[in-house]
N, C-alpha and C positions, 0 to 999 in steps of 0.2 A: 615335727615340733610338738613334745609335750606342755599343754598347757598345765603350771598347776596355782591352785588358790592359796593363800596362808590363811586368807577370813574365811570363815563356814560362818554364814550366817544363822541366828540358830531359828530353826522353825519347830514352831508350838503348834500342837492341837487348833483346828479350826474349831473350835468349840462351836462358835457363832456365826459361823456361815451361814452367807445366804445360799437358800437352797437354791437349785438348777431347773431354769424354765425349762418344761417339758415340749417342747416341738412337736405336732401331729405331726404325722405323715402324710398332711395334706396333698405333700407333692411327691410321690414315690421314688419317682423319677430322677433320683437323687444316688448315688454310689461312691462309696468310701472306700477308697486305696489304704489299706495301711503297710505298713517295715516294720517286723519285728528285728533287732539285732544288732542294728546297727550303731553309728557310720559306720564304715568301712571301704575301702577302694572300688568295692561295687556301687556302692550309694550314688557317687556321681556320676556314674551309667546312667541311673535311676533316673538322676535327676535333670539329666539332659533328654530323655524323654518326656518325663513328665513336662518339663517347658517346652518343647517342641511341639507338647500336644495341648498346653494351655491349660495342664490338670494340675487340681491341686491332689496332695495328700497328708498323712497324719505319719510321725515316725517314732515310734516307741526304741529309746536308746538304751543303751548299755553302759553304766558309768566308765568302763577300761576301755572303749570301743570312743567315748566322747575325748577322752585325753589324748588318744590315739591320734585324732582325728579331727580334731577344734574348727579346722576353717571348715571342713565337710559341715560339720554340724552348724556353724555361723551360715553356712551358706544355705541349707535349708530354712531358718530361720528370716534370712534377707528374699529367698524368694517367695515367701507366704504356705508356706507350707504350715500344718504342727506339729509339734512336739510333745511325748509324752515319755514316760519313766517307764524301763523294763529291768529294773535293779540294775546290780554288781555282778554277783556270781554264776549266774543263768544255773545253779545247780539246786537240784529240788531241796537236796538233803542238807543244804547250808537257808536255800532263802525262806522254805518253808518250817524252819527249826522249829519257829513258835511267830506266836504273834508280833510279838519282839522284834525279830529278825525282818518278817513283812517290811514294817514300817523304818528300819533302818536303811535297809536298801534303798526304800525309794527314799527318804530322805537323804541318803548321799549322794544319790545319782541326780536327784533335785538340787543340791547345793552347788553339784561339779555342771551340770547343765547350765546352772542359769550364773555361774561363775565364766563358762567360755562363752555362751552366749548375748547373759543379760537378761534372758527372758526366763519367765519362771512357768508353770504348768502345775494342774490337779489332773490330768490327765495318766493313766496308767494302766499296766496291763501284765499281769503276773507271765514269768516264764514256762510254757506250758500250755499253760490256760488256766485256768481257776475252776478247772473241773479236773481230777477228783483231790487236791492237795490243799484246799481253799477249807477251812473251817467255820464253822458260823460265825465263832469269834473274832475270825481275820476281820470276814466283812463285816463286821462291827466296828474293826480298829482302824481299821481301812475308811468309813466312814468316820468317824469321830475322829479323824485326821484332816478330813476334807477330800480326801481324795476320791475320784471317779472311775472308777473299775471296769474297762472295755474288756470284752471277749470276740468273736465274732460270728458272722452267722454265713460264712462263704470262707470255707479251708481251699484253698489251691493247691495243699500239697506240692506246693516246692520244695518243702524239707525230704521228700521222699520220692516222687517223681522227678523232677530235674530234666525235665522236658517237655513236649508238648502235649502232653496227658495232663499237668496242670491247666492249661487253658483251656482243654474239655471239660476238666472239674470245674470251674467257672463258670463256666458257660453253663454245665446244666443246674447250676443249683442256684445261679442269679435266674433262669426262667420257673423254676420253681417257686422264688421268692417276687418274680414278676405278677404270675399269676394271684399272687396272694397280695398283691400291693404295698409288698415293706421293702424298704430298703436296704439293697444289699451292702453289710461292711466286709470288706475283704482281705483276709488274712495273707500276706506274703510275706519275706524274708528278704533282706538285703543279700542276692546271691548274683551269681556271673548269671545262671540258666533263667533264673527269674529278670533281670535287665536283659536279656537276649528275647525274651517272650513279653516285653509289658505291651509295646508297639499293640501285640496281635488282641490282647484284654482289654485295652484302651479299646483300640477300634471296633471291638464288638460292640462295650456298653456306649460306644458314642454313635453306633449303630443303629443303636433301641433306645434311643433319644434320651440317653445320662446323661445328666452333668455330675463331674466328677470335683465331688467338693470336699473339705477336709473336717475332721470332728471340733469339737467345742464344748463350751462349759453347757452350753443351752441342750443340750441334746440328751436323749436320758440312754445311758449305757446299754448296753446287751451285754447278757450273759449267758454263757454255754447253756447253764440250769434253765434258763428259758425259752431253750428253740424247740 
């Protein structure tokens, strides 16, 4: 069943936003799951793990992937999960055209989200990453939008392993980021081979005493430019 809107609510510049409490890292011991891609018939794999294992996470959508897929995405929302914007077109040479084009995506994939859902987000995460297609200007626009720009600091490589070489990846770059006391956020994909391995990620980081929580407005982004 495709959901569709006839109201686009219009959204203006946050000009006057309140800024985002910055959270120390007082507690490290903290790990962020994130979905790029999604919904999709994989998601609720996903997301019957993640309940089974009492975790939360954060899911950067896809506007044709939310229409696709409304109760998926409703039902992330109903189990406490977040939600953030990863455009329309997941194609560099469309979303990255200009600054223009940035902020359109995620304002429709913002109007189509929080139309199937209800709930609205500044949360976001460019297709890719925001390393090397992101221009100064985006994050200017990007900002003076409101919007919060997540990257990550732990790739799993499921887009390219698609097996158990991703939960190696994991594993050793969350003990690198252990040793250094930051918190790992972690990059995976709504896929079958990533839902067939979350089990094995889960129980590491609940291993090495994670709690597995999901992002927020409080929290100050990571950016590739910064690891």
């Amino acid at each position: 069943m495709i959901v569709r809107s006839r109201i686009k609510p219009k959204i203006k510049p946050l000009k006057h936003h309140k800024k985002s409490i910055i959270r120390t890292d007082s507690d490290p011991k903290i790990a962020y799951l994130t979905f790029d891609d999604g919904p999709n018939e994989y998601t609720e794999q996903i997301l019957d793990v993640l309940k089974e294992y009492d975790a939360k996470a954060t899911f950067f959508m896809l506007k044709p992937h939310i229409l696709e897929h409304p109760y998926t995405a409703m039902r992330i929302v109903r189990e406490g999960h977040a939600i953030g914007l990863h455009g329309v077109t997941h194609r560099a040479e469309l979303f990255y055209a200009s600054k223009e084009s940035v902020i359109e995506e995620f304002n429709d994939t913002r109007n189509t989200l929080r139309a199937v859902t209800g709930k609205d987000t500044r949360l976001v995460r460019t297709p890719y990453g925001s390393i090397p297609h992101m221009r100064p200007s985006y994050f200017d626009e990007v900002e003076r939008w409101g919007y919060l720009l997540w990257d990550w600091n732990v790739d799993s490589r499921d887009w390219k392993y698609r097996d158990y070489r991703s939960v190696r990846a994991v594993k050793r770059r969350v003990r690198k980021l252990r040793h250094r006391g930051r918190r790992p956020v972690i990059l995976m994909h709504d896929r079958l081979e990533t839902a067939e391995l979350l089990r094995d990620i889960i129980e590491y980081l609940q291993e090495h005493d994670y709690r597995l929580d999901k992002l927020d407005e409080t929290l100050k982004p990571i950016r590739l430019k910064t690891l």
